[in-house]
N, C-alpha and C positions, 0 to 999 in steps of 0.2 A: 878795384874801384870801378863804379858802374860809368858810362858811357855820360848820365844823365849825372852824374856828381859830378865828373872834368867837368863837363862845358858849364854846370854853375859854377863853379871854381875859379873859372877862366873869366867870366863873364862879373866876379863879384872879385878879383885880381887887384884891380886899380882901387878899392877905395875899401880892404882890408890885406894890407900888405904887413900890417903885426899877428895874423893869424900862421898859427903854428903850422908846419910841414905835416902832412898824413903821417908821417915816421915818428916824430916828437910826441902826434896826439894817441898813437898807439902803446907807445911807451906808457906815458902817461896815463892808460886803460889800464894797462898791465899790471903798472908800480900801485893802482887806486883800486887791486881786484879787493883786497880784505881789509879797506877802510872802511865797510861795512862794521867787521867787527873788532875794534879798536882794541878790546880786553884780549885779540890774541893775536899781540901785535909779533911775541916772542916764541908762538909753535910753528911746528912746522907746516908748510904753504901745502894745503893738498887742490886737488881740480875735486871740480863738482863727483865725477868720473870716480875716483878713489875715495873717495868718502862715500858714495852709495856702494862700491863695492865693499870699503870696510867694515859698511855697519850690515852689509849681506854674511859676511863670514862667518865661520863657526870660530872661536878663538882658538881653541885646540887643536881641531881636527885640520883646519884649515883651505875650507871650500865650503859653498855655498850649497842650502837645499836641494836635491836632486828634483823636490816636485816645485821650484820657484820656476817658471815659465816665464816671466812677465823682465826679470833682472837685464835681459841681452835689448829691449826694445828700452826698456829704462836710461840704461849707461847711453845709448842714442843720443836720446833725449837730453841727457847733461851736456854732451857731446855737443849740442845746438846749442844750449842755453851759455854753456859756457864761451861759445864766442860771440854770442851776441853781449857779454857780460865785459869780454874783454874789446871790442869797439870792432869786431872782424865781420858780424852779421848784421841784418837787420830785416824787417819786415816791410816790405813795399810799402807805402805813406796810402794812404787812405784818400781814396779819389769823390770826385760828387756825387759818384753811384759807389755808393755804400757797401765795401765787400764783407763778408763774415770773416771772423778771424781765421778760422781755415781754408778760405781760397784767398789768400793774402800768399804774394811767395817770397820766398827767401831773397836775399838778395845780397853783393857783395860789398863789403863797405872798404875791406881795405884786404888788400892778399899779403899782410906783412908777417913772418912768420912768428909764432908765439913761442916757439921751442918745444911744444909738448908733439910729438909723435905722431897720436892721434888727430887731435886738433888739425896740425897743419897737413893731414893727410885729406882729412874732411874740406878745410878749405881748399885744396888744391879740385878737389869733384864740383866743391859749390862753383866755384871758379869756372869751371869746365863746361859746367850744364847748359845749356841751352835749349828752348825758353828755360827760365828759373822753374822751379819746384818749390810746392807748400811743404810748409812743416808737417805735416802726416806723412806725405809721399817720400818726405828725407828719412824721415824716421823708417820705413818700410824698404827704403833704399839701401841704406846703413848697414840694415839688419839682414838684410837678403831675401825679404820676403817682397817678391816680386816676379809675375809670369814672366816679364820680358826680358829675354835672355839677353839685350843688349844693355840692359841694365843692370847685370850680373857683374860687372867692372864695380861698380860704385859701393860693391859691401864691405864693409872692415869686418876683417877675419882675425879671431884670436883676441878678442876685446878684452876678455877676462882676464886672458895671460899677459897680454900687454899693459894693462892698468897692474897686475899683483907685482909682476916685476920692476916698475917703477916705483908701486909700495915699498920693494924688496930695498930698492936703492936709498930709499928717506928712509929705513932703517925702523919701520915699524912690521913689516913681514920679514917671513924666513922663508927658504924653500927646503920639501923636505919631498923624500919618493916614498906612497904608501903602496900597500898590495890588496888589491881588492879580488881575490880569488882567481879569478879571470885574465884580470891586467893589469898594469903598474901605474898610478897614478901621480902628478905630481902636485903638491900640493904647498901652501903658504900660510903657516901657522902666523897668530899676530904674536911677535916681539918686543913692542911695546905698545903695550896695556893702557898706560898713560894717555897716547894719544888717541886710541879710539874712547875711551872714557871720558875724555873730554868734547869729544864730539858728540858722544850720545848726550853728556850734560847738556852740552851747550843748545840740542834741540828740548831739550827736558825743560830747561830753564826757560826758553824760549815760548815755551807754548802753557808755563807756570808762573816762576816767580816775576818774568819780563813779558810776561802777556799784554799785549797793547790792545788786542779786540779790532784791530782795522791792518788790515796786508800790503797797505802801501806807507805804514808807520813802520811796520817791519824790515829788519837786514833784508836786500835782495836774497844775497848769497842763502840765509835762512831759511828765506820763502822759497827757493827755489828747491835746495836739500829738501823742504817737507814735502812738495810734490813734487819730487823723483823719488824720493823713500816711497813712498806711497806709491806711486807707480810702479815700481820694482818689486812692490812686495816686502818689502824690510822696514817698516817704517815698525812694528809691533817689537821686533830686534829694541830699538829705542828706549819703549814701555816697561819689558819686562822687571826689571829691577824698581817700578815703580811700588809706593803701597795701594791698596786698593781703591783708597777715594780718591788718590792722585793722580793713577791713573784712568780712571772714569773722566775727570776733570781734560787730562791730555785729549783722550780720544773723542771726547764729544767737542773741543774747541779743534781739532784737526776736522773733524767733521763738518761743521760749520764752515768752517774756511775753504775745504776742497769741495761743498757745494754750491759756494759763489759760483755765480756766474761769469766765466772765462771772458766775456765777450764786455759784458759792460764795466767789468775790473779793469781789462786790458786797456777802454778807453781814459779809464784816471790818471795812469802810471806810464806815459810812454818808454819809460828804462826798464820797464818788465813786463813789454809787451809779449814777447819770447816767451817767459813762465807761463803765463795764461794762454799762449798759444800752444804750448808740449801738454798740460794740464788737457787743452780741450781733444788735442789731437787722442789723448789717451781713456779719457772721456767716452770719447766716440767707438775707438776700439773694442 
């Protein structure tokens, strides 16, 4: 919690004393991640993180494109989005001088832990940083791409294998050792079928039969999955099993929507102001 959240806390103490403890309203973030999407109230809980990696997968072979480039800056990106989703980030508040959405910086809302690995590794650096860093700079930070060697602490290493094996435990991957001539690979073929099908449906259906035409009618959790897919490169993974005019149909309403403009979206919707700011930051890239 930021310096500037205690003292209003403290200062707003005496005349909201039924307001809930930081620990209660984090809960509360957590328990309210996939009220978004009610219809899947009984699968299993994945993070932003494992759903873009699942739908990168090859199902058989079990790994991801060798020419996808974009995947490791991607999973980042969820990496943000998902703790600003769960009540742990947030974007500096918007002052009389007007900042653009990418010189806005991160900032800490609550350092309570989430349980996911990742996540509370990420907040442990946001935590840590000083001055705050924007969402481009994290994202670049994350990933390791950055000259300054004392900034070489702050990258998460093994992203990929870290998210497969947490698939491995929800029981949708397997691990398996392949031979690729040279060296021995390890690999995580998908297990059950089911659940990634239901993910790709449920963006299929999303952007078809439950098209609403406006991103802030839309599931967060939704909008955010379609630009991370997009950003990683896996979003056409999605399509393929489409027919042709339904597909056309998908790709040109994804299109439309990922070229709003970041900046005056993120002014409508303050609870996704984070998606339009990973959106712009990748944008830009």
């Amino acid at each position: 919690m930021t310096t500037l959240t205690r003292r209003a806390r403290r200062a707003e103490a005496g005349g909201n004393s039924h307001k809930k403890p930081d620990s209660e309203e984090d809960g509360a973030a957590d328990r309210d991640l996939n009220d978004d999407d009610p219809d899947d109230s009984k699968d299993i809980r994945l993070t932003l993180m494992e759903e873009v990696l699942l739908l990168g997968l090859k199902d058989k072979e079990g790994y991801t494109s060798f020419w996808n480039d974009c995947i490791s800056s991607g999973l980042r990106g969820g990496i943000l989005i998902e703790l600003a989703l769960r009540g742990r980030i947030h974007l500096e508040p918007l002052s009389l001088r007007r900042k653009r959405l990418l010189d806005r910086k991160v900032l800490l809302k609550s350092d309570a832990p989430t349980g996911d690995v990742l996540l509370d590794e990420t907040l442990r650096h946001i935590k840590a940083t000083e001055p705050a860093e924007t969402v481009q700079t994290w994202i670049e930070l994350l990933t390791g791409e950055t000259w300054n060697p004392f900034k070489l602490q702050y990258q998460l290493r093994n992203v990929r294998e870290r998210i497969a094996k947490a698939l491995v435990e929800k029981g949708i991957l397997t691990t398996e050792k392949q031979n690729f001539l040279l060296f021995d690979m390890t690999t995580h073929p998908v297990s059950n079928a089911s659940e990634k099908q239901r993910l790709v449906k449920r963006l299929q259906e999303s952007l078809l039969e439950r098209w609403v035409n406006d991103p802030h009618r839309m599931e967060r959790r939704t909008l955010a999955l379609l630009v991370l897919a997009h950003s990683s490169d896996v979003l056409e993974n999605v399509f393929t099993s489409l027919a042709d005019d339904q597909y056309d149909v998908a790709m040109n309403r994804t299109k439309d929507l990922l070229d709003m403009d970041p900046e005056v979206e993120a002014s409508k919707a303050k609870g996704a102001e984070m998606i339009w700011a990973v959106l712009a930051a990748f944008n830009k890239s």
